[in-house]
C-alpha positions as CSV (number, residue, x, y, z in Angstrom):
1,X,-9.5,-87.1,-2.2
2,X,-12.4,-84.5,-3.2
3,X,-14.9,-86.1,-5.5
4,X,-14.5,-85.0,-8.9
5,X,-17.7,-83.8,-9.3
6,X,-18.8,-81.2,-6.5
7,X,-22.0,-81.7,-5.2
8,X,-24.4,-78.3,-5.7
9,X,-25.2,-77.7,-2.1
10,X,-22.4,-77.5,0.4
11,X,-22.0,-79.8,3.1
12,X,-23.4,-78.9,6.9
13,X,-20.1,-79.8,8.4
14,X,-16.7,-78.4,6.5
15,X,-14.2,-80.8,5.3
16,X,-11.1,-81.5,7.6
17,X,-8.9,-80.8,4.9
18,X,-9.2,-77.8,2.2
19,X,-9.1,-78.9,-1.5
20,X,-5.9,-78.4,-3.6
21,X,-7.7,-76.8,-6.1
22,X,-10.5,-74.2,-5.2
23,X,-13.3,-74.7,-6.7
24,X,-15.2,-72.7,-9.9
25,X,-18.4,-72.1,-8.7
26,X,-17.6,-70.5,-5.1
27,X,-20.7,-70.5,-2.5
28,X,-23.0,-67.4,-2.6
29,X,-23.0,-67.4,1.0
30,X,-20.2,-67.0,3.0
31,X,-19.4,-69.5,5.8
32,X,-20.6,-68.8,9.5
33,X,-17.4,-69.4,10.8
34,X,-14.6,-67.5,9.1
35,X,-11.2,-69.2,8.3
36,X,-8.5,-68.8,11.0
37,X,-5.9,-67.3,8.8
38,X,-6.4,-65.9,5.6
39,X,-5.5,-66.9,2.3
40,X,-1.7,-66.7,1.2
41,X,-3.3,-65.3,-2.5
42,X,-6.5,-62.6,-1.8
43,X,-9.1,-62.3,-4.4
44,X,-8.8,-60.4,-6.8
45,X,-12.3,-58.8,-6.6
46,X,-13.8,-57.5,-3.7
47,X,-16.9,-59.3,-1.5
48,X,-20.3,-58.2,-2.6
49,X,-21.2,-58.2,0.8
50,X,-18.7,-56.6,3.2
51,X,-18.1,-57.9,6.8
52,X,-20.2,-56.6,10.0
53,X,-17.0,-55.7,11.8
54,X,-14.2,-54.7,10.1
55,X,-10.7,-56.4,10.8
56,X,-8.9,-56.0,13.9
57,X,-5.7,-55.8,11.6
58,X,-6.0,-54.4,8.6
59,X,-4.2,-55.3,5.5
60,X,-0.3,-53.8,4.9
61,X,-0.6,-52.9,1.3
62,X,-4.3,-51.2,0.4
63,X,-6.8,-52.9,-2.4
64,X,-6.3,-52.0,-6.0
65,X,-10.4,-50.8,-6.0
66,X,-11.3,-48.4,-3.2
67,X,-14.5,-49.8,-1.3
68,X,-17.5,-48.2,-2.6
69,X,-19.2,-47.2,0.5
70,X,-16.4,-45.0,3.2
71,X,-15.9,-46.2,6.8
72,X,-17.8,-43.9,9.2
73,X,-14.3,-43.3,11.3
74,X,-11.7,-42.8,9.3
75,X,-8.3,-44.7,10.1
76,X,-5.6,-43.0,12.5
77,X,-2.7,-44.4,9.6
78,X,-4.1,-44.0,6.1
79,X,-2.5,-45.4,3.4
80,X,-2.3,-44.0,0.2
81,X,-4.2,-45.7,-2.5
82,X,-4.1,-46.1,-6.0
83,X,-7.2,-44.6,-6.7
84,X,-9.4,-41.5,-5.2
85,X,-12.3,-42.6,-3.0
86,X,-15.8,-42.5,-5.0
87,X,-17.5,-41.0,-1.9
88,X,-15.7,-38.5,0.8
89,X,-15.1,-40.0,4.2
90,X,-18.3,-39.5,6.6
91,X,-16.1,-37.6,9.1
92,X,-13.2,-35.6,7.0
93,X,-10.4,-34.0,9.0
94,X,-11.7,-30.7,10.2
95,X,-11.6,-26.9,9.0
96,X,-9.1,-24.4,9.1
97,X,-9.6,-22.1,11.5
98,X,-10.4,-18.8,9.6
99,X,-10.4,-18.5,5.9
100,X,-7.7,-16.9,4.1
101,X,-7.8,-13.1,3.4
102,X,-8.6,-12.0,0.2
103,X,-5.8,-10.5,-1.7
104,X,-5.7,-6.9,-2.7
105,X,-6.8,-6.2,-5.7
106,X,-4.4,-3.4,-6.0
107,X,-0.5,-3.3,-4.8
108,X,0.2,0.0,-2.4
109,X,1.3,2.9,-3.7
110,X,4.8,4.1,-2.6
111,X,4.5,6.6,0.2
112,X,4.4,10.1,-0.5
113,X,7.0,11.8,2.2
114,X,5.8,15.1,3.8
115,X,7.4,17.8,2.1
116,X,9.9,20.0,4.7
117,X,9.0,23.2,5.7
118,X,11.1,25.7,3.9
119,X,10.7,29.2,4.7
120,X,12.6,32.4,5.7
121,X,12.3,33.0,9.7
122,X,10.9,36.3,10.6
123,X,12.9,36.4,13.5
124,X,15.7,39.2,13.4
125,X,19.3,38.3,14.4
126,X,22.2,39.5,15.1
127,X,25.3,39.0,12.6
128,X,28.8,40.6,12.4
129,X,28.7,41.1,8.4
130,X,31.9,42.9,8.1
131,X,33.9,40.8,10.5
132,X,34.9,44.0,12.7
133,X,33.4,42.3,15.9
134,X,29.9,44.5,15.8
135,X,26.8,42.3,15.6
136,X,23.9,44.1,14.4
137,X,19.9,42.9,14.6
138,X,19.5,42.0,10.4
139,X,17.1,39.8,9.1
140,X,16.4,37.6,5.6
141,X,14.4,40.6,3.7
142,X,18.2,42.1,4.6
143,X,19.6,39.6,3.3
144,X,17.6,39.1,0.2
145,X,18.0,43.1,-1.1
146,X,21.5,42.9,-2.4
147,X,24.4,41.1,-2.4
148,X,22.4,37.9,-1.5
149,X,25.5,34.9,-1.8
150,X,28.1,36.7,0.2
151,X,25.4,37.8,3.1
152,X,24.1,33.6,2.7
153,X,27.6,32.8,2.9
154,X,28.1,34.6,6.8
155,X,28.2,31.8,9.2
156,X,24.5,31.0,10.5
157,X,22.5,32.8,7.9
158,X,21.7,30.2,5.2
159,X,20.0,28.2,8.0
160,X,17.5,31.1,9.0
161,X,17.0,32.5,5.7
162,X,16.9,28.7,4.2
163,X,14.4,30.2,1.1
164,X,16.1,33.2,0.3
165,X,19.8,31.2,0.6
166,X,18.0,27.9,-1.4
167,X,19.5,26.1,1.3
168,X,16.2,23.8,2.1
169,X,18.5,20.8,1.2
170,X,20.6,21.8,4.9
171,X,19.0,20.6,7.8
172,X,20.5,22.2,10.6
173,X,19.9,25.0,13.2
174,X,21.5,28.4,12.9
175,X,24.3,29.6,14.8
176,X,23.3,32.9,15.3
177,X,21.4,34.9,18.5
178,X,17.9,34.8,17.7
179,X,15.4,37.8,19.1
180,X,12.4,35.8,19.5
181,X,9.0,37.2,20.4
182,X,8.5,35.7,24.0
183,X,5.2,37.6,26.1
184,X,4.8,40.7,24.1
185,X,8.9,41.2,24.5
186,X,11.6,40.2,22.3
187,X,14.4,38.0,23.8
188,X,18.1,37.0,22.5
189,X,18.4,33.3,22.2
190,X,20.3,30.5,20.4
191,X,18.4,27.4,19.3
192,X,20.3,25.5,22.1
193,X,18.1,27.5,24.1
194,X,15.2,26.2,22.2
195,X,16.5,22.2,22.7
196,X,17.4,22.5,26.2
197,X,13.9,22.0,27.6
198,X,10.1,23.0,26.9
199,X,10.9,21.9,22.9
200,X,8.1,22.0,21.5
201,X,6.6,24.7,23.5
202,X,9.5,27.2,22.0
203,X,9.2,25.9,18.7
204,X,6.0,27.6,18.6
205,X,7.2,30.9,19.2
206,X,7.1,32.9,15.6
207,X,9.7,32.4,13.6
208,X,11.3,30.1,15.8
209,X,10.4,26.5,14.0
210,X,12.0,28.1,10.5
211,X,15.4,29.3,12.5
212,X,15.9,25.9,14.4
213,X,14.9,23.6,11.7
214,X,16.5,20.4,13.0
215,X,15.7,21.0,16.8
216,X,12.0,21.5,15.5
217,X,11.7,19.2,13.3
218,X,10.9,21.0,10.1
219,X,13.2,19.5,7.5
């Protein structure tokens, strides 16, 4: 039985037996030789004076109060305590890799489409107005001097003469044989003639771009 009065020192040697009833005035020192297994109840406070190692397991639930002072490597399984650490961990999980963009400060503005090239061709072309089976050369100043919507309405016109027939809306080639300007000469052509090969080179011949408008790419 412990005496019922505990002496003020502590003994040199430990008793065999631990007491039923801690005692009220614990040691200020800790013991040299830590207990074997730990207590079924922890205290309720932290020590004042933390271990030189820490434990080779730690604890399953974490501590109510967050040590005061981090650990300099931080643990590979955290646990997530009740409180925020007073101090940041000496090595904290590392940086992104780049920093986030700024925002705009502005959205985009919708895109503005490139207006379509609407003009009369100056090419001249052949057209049989008065269904008889005679073609003759005309051209869109022709067809703008009189009787305007029946010469637009002649198969092939409206697509040369797009301006003049306000039919910039129609993106199509004309029908018609074209006399385009071709080394100082004037040749008759269709706008299949203009697709089949050397595109872009025939596009370029006067008037050519405004009589093959979806070939060329001009609507």
């Amino acid at each position: 039985m412990p005496s019922d009065i505990p002496s003020f020192m502590p003994s040199d040697l430990p008793s065999i037996y631990p007491s039923d009833m801690p005692s009220d005035m614990p040691s200020f020192m800790p013991s040299d030789m830590p207990s074997m297994t730990p207590s079924d109840s922890p205290s309720l406070t932290p020590s004042k004076v933390p271990s030189d190692a820490p434990s080779g397991a730690p604890s399953v639930t974490p501590s109510l109060i967050p040590s005061k002072v981090p650990s300099d490597v931080p643990t590979g399984d955290p646990t997530f305590s009740i409180k925020p650490s007073p101090a940041p961990s000496a090595a904290p999980s590392g940086p992104t890799v780049g920093p986030t963009k700024p925002p705009t400060k502005a959205p985009t503005k919708a895109p503005v489409a490139t207006p379509a090239t609407c003009e009369d061709s100056v090419i001249r072309f052949k057209v049989d107005y008065n269904g008889d089976g005679q073609y003759k050369p005309q051209s869109c100043i022709w067809v703008a001097r009189k009787e305007t919507a029946t010469r637009c309405a002649v198969d092939g016109v409206s697509e040369i003469c797009a301006d003049t027939c306000e039919a910039c809306a129609t993106c199509a080639d004309s029908t018609l044989r074209l006399k385009i300007p071709k080394d100082g000469k004037k040749i008759a052509r269709y706008c299949t003639w203009v697709a089949r090969k050397f595109t872009n080179k025939r596009c370029g011949y006067e008037g050519v771009a405004e009589a093959c408008r979806s070939t060329c790419g001009t609507c």
